[in-house]
N, C-alpha and C positions, 0 to 999 in steps of 0.2 A: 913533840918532835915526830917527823915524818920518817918513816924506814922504808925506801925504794927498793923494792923486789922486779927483779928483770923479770918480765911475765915470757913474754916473744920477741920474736925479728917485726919489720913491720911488716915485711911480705911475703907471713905466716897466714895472714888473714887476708883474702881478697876484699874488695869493697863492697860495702854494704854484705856483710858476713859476721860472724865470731867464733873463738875457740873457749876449749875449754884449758884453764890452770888452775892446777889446785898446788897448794904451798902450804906445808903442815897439815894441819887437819882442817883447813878451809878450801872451800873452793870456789871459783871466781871465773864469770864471762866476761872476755873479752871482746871487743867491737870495733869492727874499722866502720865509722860511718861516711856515706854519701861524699860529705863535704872534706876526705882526708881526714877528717881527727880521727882521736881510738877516742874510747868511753871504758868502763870496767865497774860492775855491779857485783851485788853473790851469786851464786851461781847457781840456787835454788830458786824455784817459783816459791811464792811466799806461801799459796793456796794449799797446792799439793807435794812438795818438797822434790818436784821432777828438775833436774838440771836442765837449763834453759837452751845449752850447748847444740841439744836436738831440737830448738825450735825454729822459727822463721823469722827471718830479719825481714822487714819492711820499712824502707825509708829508717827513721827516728824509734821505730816500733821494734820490740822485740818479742814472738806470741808464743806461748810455750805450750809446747806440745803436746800436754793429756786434754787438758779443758779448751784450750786459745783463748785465752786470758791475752791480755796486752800491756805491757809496759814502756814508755818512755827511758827505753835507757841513758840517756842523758841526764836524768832527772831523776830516776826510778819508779817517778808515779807511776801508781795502778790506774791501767785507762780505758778495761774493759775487761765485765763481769768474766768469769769469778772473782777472778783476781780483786781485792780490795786493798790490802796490804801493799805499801811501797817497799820496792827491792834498797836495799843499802847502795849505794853507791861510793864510788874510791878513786882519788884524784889520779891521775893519770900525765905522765911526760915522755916526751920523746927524745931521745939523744942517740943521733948520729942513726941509725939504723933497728937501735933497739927500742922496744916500752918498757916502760917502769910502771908499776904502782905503787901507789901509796899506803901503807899499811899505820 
């Protein structure tokens, strides 16, 4: 069973951007992409454990900020060295104004 955690508004995050939530002792990027969806991964590069929050959005790309590593956050594939390790990813819904994630 799925447990919905309100992360943000939706227009907490401009497009093509993300923020940072952390909820307990976890913490998680959030994503407004391009096309209006969100996305939501962890919030750590998997390489260097640097939170992604200070990295670059590009298009579907997310590059994290010590090395520039790239991720697929839709997917969390690793898409560019260092980074090899795939980021978690965590389903995502929108209702009325607000995001949810999925825990």
């Amino acid at each position: 069973m799925t447990d919905w955690i309100r992360a943000c508004a939706t227009d907490d995050i401009d497009p093509e951007d993300l923020i940072r939530f952390d909820h307990g002792d976890r913490t998680f990027a959030i994503y407004h992409a391009p096309d209006g969806r969100f996305y939501a991964t962890a919030g750590r590069c998997t390489h260097e454990n640097v939170h992604l929050c200070d990295g670059l959005v590009m298009g579907h790309l997310i590059e994290c900020p010590k090395h520039n590593g790239q991720f697929d956050y839709r997917t969390g594939e690793a898409k560019r060295a260092p980074v090899c390790v795939n980021l978690q990813c965590f389903p995502v819904k929108v209702e009325g104004d607000d995001v949810f994630i999925g825990l």
